[in-house]
Structure formats: structure tokens, C-alpha cells
Rosetta silent file (secondary structure, phi, psi, omega in degrees, C-alpha in Angstrom):
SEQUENCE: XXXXXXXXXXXXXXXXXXXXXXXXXXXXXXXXXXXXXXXXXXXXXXXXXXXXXXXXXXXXXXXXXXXXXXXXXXXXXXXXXXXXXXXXXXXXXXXXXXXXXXXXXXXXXXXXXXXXXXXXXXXXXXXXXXXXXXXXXXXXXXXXXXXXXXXXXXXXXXXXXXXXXXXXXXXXXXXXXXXXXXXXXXXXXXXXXXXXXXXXXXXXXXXXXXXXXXXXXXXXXXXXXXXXXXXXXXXXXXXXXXXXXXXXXXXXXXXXXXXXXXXX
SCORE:     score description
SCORE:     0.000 S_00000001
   1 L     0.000  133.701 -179.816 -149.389  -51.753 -202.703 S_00000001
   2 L   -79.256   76.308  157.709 -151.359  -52.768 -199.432 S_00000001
   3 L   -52.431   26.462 -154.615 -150.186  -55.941 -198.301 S_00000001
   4 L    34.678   73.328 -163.598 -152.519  -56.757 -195.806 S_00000001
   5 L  -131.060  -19.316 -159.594 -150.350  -56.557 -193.284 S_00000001
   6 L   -75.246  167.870 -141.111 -151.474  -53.879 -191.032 S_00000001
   7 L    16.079    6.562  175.242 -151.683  -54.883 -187.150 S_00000001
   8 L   -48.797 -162.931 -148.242 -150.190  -58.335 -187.531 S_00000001
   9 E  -148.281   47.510 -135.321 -147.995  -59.950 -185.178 S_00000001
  10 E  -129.314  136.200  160.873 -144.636  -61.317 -186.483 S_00000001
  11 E   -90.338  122.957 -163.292 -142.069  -63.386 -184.791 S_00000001
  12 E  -137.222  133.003  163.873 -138.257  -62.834 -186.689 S_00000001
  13 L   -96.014  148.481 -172.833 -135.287  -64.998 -185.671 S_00000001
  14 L    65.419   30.747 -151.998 -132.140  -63.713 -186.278 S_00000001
  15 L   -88.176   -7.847  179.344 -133.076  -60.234 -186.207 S_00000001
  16 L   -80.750  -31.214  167.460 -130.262  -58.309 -185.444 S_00000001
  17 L  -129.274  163.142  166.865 -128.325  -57.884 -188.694 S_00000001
  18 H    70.361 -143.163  179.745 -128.299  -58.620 -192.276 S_00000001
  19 H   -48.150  -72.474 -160.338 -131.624  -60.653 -193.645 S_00000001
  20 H   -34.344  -90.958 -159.578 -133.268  -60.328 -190.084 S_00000001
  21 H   -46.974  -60.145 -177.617 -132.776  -56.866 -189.202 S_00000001
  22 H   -70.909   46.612  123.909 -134.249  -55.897 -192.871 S_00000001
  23 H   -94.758  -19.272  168.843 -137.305  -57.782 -192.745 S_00000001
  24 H   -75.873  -26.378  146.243 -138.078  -56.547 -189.178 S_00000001
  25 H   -11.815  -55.829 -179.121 -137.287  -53.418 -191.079 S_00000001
  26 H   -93.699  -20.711 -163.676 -139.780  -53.874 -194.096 S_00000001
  27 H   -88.656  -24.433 -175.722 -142.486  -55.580 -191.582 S_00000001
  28 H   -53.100  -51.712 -140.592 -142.384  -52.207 -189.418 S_00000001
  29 L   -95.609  -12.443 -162.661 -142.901  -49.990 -192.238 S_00000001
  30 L  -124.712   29.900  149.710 -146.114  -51.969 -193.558 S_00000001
  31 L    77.326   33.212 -174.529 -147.354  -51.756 -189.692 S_00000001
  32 L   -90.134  129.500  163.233 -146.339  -55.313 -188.180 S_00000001
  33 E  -107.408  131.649 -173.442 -145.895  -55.216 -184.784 S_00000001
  34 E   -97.012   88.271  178.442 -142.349  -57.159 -184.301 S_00000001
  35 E   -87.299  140.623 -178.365 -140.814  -59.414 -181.754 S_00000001
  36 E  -117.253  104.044  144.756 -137.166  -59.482 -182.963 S_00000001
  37 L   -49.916  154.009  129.253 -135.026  -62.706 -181.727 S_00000001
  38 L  -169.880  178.130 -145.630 -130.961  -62.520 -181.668 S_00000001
  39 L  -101.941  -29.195  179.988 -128.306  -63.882 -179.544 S_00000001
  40 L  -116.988  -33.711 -127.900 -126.939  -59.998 -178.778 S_00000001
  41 L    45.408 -157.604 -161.849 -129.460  -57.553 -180.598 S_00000001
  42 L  -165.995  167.763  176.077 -127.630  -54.526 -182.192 S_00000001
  43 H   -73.501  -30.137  169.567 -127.743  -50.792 -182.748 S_00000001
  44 H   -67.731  -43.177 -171.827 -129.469  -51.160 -185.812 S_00000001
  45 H   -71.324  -26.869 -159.921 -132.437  -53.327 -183.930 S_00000001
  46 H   -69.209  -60.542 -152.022 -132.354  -50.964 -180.759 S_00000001
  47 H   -54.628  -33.255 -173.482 -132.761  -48.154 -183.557 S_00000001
  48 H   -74.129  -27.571  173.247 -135.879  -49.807 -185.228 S_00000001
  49 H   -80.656  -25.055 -170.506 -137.416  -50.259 -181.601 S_00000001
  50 L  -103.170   20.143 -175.964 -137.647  -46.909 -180.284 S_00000001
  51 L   -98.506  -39.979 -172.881 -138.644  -45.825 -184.205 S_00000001
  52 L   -94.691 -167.722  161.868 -141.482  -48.624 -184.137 S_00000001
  53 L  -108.279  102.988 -156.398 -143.613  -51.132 -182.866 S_00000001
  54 E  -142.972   89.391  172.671 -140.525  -53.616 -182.604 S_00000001
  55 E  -101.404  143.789  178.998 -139.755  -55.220 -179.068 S_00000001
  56 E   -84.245  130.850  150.509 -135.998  -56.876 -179.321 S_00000001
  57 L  -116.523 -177.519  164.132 -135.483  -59.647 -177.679 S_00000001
  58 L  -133.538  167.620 -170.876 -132.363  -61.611 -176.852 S_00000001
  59 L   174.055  151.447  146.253 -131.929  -65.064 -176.479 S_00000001
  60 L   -77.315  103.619  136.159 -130.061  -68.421 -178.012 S_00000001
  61 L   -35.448    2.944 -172.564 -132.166  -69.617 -180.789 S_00000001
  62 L  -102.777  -26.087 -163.475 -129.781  -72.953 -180.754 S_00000001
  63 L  -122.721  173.039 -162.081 -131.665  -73.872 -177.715 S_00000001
  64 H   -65.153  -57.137 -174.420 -135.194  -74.839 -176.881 S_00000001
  65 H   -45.977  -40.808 -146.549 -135.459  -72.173 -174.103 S_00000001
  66 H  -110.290    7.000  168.755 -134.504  -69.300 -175.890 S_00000001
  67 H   -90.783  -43.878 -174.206 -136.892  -69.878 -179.190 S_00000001
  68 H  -104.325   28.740  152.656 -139.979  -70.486 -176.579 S_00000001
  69 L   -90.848  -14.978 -173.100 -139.261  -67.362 -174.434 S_00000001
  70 H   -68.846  -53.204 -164.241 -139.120  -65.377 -177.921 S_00000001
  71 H   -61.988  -23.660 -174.405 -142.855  -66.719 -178.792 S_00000001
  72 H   -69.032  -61.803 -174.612 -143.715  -66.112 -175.424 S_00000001
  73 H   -55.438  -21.102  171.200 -142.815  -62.601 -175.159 S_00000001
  74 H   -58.445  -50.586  157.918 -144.735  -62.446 -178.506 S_00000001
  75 H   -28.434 -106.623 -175.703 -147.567  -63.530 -176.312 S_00000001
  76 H   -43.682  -44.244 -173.792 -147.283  -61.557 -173.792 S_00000001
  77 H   -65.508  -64.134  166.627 -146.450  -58.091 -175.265 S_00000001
  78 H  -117.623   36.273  170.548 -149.262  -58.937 -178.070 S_00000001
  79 L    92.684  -20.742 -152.511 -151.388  -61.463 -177.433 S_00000001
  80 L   158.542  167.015  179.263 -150.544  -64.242 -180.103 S_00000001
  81 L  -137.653  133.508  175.043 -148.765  -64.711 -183.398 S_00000001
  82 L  -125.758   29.107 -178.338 -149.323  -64.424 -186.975 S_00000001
  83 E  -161.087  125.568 -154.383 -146.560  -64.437 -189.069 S_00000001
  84 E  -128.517  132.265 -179.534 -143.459  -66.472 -188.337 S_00000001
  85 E  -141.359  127.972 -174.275 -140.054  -66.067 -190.119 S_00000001
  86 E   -66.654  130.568  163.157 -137.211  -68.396 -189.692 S_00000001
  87 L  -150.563   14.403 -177.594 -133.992  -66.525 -189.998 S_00000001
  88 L   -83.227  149.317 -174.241 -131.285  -67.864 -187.952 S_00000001
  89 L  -172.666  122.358  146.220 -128.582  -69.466 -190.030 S_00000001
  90 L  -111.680  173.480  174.107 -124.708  -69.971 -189.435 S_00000001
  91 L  -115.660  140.718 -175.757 -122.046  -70.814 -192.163 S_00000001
  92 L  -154.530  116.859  151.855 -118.750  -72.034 -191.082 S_00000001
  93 L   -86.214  145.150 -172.306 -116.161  -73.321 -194.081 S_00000001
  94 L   -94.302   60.924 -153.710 -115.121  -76.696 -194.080 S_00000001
  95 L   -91.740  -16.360  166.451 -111.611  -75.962 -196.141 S_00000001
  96 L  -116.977   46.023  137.252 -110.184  -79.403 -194.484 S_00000001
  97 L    93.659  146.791  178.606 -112.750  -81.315 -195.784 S_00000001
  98 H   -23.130  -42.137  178.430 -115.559  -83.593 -194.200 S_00000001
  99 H   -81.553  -17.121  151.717 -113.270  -85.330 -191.708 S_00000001
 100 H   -46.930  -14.241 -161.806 -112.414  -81.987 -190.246 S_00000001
 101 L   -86.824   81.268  175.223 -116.588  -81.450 -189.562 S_00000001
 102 L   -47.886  164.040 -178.356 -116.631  -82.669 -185.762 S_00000001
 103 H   -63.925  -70.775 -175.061 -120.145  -84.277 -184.016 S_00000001
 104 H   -24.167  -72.375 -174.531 -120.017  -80.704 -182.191 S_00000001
 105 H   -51.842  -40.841  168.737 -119.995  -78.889 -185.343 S_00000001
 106 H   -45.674  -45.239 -163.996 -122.773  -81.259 -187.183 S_00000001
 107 H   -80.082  -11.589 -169.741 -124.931  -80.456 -183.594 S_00000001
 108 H   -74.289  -60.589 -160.606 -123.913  -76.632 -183.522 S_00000001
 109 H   -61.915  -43.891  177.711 -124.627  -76.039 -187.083 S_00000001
 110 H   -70.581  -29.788  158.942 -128.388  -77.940 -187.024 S_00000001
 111 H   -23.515  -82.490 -173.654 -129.079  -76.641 -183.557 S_00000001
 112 H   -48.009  -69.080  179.713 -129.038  -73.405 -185.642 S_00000001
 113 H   -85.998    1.149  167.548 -130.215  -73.840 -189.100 S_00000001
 114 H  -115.897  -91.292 -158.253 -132.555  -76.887 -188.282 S_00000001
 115 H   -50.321  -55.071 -176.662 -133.667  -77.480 -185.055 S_00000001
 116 H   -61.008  -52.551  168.311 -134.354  -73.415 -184.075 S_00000001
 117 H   -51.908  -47.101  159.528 -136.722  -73.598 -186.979 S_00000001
 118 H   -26.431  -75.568 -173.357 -138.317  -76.467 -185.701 S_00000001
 119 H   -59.584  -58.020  173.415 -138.915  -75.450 -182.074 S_00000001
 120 H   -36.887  -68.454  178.773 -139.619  -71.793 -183.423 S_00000001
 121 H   -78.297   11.955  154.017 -142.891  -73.653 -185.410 S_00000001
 122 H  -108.764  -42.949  157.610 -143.866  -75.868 -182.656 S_00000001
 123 H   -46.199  -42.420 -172.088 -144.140  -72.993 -180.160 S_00000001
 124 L   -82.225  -23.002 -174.541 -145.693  -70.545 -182.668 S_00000001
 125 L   -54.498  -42.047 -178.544 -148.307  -73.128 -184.373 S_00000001
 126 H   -64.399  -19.891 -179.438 -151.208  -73.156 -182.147 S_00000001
 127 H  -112.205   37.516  162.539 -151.629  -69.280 -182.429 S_00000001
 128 H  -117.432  -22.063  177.251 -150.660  -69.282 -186.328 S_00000001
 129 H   -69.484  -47.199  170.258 -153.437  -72.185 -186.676 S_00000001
 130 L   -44.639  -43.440 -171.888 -155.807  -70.017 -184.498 S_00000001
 131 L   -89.743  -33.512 -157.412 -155.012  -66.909 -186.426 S_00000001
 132 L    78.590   38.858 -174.035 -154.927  -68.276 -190.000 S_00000001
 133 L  -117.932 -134.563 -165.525 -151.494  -67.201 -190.277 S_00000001
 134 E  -155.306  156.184 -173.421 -148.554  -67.899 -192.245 S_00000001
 135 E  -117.140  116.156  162.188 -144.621  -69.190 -191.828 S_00000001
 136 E  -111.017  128.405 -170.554 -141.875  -68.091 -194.105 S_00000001
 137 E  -122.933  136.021 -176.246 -138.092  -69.635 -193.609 S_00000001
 138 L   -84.990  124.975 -164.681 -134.995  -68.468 -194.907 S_00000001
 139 L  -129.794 -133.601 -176.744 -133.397  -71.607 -196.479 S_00000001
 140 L  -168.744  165.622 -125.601 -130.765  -71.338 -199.261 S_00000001
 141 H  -121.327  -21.575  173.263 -129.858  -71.849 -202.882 S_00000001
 142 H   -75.403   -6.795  174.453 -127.302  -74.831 -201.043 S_00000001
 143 H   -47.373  -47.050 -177.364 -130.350  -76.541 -200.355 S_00000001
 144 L  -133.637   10.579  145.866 -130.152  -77.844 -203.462 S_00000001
 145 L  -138.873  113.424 -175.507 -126.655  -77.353 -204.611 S_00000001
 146 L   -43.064  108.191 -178.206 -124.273  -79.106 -202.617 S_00000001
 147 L  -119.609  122.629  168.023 -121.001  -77.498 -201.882 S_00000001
 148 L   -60.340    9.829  167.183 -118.367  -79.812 -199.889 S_00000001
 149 L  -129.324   21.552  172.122 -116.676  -76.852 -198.408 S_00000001
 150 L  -143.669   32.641 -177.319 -119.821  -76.255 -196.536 S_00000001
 151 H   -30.012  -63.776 -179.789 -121.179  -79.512 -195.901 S_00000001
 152 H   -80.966  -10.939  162.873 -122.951  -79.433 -192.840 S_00000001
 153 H   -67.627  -36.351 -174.389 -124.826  -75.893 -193.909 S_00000001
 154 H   -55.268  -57.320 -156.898 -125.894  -77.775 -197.206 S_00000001
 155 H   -21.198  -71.783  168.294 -126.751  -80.492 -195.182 S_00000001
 156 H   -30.169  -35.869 -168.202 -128.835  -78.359 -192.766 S_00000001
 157 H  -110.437   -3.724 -169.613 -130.679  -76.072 -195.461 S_00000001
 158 H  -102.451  -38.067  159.493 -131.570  -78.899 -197.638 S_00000001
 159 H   -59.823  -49.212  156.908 -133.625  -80.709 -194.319 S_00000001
 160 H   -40.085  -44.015 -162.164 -135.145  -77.287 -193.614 S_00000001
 161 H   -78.311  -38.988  -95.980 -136.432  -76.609 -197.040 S_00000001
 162 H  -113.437  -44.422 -178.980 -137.352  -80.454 -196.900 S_00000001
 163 H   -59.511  -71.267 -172.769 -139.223  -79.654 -193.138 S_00000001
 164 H   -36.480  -73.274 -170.391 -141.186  -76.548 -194.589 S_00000001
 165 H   -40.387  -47.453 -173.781 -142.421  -78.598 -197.536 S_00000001
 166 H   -76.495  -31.586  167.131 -143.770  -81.376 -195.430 S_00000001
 167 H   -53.857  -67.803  177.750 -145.332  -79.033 -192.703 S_00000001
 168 H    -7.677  -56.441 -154.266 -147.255  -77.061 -195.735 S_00000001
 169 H   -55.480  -65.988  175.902 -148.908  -80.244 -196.460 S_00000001
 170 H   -50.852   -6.498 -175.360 -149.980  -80.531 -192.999 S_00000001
 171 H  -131.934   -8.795 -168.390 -150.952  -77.148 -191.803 S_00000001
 172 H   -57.158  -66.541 -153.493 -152.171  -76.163 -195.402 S_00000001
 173 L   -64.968  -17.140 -177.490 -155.713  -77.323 -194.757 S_00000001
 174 L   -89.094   18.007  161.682 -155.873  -75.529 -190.770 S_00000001
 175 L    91.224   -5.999  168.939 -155.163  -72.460 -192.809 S_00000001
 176 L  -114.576  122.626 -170.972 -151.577  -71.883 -192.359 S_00000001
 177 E   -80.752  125.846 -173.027 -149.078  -71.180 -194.957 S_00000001
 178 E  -136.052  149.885 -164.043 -145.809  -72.288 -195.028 S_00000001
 179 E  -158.648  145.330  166.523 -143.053  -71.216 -198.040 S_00000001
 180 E  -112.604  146.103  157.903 -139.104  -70.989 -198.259 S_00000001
 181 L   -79.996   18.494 -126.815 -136.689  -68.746 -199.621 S_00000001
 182 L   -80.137   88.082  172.725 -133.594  -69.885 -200.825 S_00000001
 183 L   -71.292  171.407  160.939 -131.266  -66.721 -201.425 S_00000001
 184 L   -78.075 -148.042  139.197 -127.930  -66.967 -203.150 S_00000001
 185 L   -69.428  114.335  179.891 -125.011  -65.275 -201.873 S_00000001
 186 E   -90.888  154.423  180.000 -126.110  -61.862 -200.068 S_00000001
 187 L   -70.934   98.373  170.436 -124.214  -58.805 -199.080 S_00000001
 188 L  -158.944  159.552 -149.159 -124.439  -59.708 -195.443 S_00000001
 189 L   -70.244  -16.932  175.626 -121.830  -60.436 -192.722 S_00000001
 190 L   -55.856  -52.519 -160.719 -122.056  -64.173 -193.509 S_00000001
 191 L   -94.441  -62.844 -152.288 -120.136  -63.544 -196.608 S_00000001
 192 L   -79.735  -53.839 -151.893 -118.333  -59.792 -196.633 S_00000001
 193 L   -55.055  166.878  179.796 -117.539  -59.370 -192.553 S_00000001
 194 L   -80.329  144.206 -158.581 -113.726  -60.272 -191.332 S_00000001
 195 L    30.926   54.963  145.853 -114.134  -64.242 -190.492 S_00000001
 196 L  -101.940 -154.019 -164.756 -116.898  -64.465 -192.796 S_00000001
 197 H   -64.367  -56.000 -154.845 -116.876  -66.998 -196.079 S_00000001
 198 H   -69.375  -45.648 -169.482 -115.006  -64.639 -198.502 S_00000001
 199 H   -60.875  -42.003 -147.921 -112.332  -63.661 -195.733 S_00000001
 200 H   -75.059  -52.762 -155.653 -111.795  -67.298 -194.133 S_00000001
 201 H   -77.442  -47.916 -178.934 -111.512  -68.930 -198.069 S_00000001
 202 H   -68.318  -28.125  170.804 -109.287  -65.927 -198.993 S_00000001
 203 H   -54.489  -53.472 -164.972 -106.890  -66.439 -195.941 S_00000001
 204 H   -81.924  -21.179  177.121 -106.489  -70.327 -196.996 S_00000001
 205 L  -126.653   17.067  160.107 -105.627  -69.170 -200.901 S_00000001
 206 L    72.369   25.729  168.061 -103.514  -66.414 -199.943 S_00000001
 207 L  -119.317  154.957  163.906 -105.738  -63.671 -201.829 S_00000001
 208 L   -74.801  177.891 -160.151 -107.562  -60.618 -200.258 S_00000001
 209 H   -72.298  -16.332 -170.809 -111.320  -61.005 -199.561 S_00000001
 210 H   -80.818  -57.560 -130.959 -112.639  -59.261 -202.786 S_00000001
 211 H   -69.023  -60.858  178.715 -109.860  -61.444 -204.822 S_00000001
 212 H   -62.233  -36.636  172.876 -111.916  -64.829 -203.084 S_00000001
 213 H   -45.155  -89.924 -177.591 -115.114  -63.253 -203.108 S_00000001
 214 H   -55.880  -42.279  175.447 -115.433  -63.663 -206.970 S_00000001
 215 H   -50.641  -24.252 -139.456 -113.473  -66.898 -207.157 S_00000001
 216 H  -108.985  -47.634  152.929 -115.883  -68.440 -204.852 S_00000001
 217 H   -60.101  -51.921 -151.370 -118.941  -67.127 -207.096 S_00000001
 218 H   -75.388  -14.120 -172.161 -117.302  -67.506 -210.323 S_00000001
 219 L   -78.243   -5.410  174.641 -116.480  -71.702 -209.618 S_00000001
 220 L  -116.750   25.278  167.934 -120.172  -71.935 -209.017 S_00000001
 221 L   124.286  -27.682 -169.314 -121.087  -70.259 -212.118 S_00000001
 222 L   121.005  122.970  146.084 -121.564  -66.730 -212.017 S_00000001
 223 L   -67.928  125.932 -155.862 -124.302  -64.177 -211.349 S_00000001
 224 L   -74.018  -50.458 -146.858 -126.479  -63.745 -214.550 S_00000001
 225 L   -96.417   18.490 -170.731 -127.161  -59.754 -212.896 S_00000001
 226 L    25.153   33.367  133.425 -123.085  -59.677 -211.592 S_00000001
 227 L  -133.336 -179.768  170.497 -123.929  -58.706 -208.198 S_00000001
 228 L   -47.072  157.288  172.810 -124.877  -59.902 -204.791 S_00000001
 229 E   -97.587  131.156  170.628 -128.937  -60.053 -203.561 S_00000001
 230 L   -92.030  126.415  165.293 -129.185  -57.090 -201.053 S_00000001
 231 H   -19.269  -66.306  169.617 -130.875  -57.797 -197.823 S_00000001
 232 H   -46.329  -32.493  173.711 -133.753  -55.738 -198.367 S_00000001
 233 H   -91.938   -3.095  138.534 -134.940  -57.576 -201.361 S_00000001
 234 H   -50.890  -28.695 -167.750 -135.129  -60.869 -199.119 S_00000001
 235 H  -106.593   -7.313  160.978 -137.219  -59.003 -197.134 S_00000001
 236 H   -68.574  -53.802 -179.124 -139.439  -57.373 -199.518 S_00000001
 237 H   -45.205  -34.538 -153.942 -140.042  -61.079 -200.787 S_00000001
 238 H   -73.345  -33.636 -166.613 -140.362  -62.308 -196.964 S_00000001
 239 H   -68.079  -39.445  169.755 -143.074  -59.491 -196.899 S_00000001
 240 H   -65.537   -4.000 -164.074 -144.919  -60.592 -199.996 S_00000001
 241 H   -98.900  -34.723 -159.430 -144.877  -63.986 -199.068 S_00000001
 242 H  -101.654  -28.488  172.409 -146.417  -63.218 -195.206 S_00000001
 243 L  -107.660  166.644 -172.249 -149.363  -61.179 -196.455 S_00000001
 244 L   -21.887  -41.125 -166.586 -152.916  -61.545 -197.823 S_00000001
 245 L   -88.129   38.374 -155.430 -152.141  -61.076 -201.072 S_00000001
 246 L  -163.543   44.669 -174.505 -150.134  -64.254 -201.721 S_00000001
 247 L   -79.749  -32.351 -170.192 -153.272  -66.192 -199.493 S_00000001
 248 L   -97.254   13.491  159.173 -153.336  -69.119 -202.077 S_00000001
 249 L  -110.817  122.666 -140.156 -149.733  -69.597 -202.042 S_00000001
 250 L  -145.101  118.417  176.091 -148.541  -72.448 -199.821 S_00000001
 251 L    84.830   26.900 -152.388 -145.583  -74.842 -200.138 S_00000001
 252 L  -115.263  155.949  172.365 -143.623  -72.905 -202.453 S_00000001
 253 E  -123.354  130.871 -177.747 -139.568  -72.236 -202.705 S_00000001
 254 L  -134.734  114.094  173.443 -138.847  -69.004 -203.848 S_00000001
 255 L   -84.053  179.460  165.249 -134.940  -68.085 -205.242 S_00000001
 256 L  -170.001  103.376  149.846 -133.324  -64.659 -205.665 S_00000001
 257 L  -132.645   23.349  174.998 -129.925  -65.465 -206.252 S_00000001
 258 L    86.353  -34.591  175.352 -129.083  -62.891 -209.345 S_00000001
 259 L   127.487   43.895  171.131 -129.342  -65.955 -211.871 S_00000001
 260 L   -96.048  -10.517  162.386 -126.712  -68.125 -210.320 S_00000001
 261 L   -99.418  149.594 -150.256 -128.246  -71.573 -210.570 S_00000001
 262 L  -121.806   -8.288 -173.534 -128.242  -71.909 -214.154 S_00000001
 263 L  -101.094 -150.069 -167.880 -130.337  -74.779 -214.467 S_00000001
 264 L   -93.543    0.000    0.000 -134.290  -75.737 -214.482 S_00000001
């Protein structure tokens, strides 16, 4: 299917692994030309640049400078931008509890998973208003269920989806689309990698990481489809979401978390 997609423009935060690196992945393949944000890049992003039209950039996304040299180079390299996807995010568990969460950590973690979105859509607006074009942000399924051994990510994802929503309203009528994602848990380095979620929680209860890995799913309910959401299908949705053919949808939250919120 022909997403209207072909020559577009897209700015991707977080682009080096995981969610990022597949959706500059899936935007490549439908003929996006791709400035790619991260803090190092990677061999997988390198590899996607000399296969495509993909330039990598590097930068901190925590700080104002290094989200409006990304938009810039977006600029420069191709003129303008028309598709903008939020995708920076960290996770950090909070196993001794809210008074363990220092002012550093509250400003580290919203730097990242607030504030980078922020800056990211106030550099990128004037050419997504210009363009007609559209913003999709990776938020999370914690948005809107609270977990206390992640406080300040809930925190953080629940004021992002909360940002997106209000921006819609406001950018709707100039023609620009704005929508969230809220994945579950995905196979990505957040969760599986050595100091991610599964290892750090399995360290603290004395189990290996697969052992934590399910407890840590099954106390929040379960996956109705008993596995993880694979990167690529965030990024087919991010793709479906960013082109024409999904023009009247604006202001929307979209899950994929296997059927792990259970409710309405």
C-alpha cells in the first residue's frame, strides 16, 4: 500500500537503536529522506545511511542545542521538514522508592522524555505548518498506568501524551497533525539489554533476567498475545500515522501493547 510518503522529509530522535533505528528503517524503505538524531549513532544507523537517503546525526537531545542543530541539519541537507517523530525516551528503576528519585534524576529523566519533545516541535513547527505536515511521539502505555517503580518515566510520558493532545488542538486547524503512540513493553534494549529494566529488577530479586522479565509483566497483568511488541511494528504504525492516508486523523493515542491493559 502507497503511503504517500514518497520524497518527504522526516526528523527521528532517538534513532540509533530499538524503536528509532526501525522507523528510520521503515521511513527509508517507503522513500523518506531521514535525518536520524542519537547521542552516539550506531552500526545499524551508519548501515541504513550508506544503504539510503538517511543522514545520521549525533547530538544530546536532553539539551536545547542538540535538538535545534538536528532540525537544522534537516534544513540544510533538505530544505525543511515534514514529518517529525519523537523518540527519545530513558527508563531508569526506582526499586528504593520515590525518596530515592533525586531533583537530578526528575531533570535528567524530563530533559529526555519531555522537554526534547518539546524543543524538537518548537524548532520543527514553522516548516511542518508550512508544509502541512504531521508529528508523531512515542509516549507509553505508563502514560496512563502508573507504576511506582518508575515514577518519574510515568510521570514524564503521561505530560508528553498530555503535550501532544493539547498541541493537536492548536496546530490541527494550520494543517498539522499531531498523534501518540503508547507501546507496551518492547523487545528493545530498554527492557532485554544488561542494565536494562528486566536485568536491574532481576539483580534486586535475586532471579536471572528472563525469571524477572515475566514477573514484571505478569504483576501488571499479562500479555493477551504472550509476547513482547517488536520494534518494527511501532514503526510500521509510526509510518501509518505520518502519511496521507491517515490525513483526517489528528489527536489520537494509539496502543500496541499485545493486550496488556485490560481495561476500556
Amino acid at each position: 500500500m502507497d503511503m504517500q510518503l514518497q520524497n518527504k522529509v522526516a526528523v527521528v530522535t532517538g534513532a540509533s537503536r530499538g524503536i528509532g533505528l526501525a522507523a528510520v528503517r521503515a521511513r527509508a524503505e517507503e522513500g523518506v529522506e531521514v535525518v536520524a538524531g542519537s547521542r552516539k549513532g550506531s552500526a545499524g544507523l551508519d548501515t541504513l545511511a550508506a544503504q539510503y537517503d538517511v543522514l545520521a546525526v549525533t547530538g544530546d537531545l536532553s539539551t536545547a542545542q542538540g535538538v535545534e542543530d538536528l532540525v537544522a541539519a534537516a534544513h540544510e541537507r533538505f530544505g525543511g521538514v515534514d514529518i517529525l517523530v519523537n523518540n527519545v525516551g530513558v527508563l531508569t528503576p526506582r526499586l528504593g522508592g520515590v525518596l530515592s528519585v533525586t531533583d537530578e534524576d526528575w531533570t535528567a529523566t524530563l530533559n529526555a522524555n519531555l522537554f526534547s519533545a518539546i524543543r524538537a516541535v518548537r524548532a520543527a513547527l514553522p516548516s511542518l505548518i508550512e508544509r502541512k505536515g504531521a508529528i508523531v511521539t512515542v509516549s507509553s502505555v505508563n502514560a496512563f498506568l502508573p507504576d511506582p517503580g518508575i515514577i518519574d518515566y510515568t510521570v514524564s510520558k503521561a505530560a508528553l501524551t498530555n503535550f501532544s493532545k493539547a498541541l493537536s488542538k492548536e496546530v490541527g486547524p494550520q494543517g498539522v497533525r499531531v498523534n501518540t503512540i503508547s507501546p507496551g513493553p518492547v523487545e528493545t534494549d530498554m527492557w532485554l539489554a544488561e542494565g536494562g529494566m528486566a536485568a536491574t529488577v532481576g539483580d534486586a530479586m535475586g532471579v536471572d533476567k528472563e525469571t524477572a522479565r515475566e514477573q514484571i509483566v505478569g504483576s501488571l497483568g499479562g500479555f493477551a498475545t504472550g509476547r513482547f511488541t517488536r520494534p518494527d511494528e511501532v514503526a510500521d504504525l509510526i509510518v501509518m500515522l505520518a502519511g496521507g492516508r491517515t490525513s483526517n486523523i489528528t489527536g489520537a493515542d494509539f496502543v500496541i501493547d499485545g493486550g496488556l491493559i485490560k481495561t476500556l
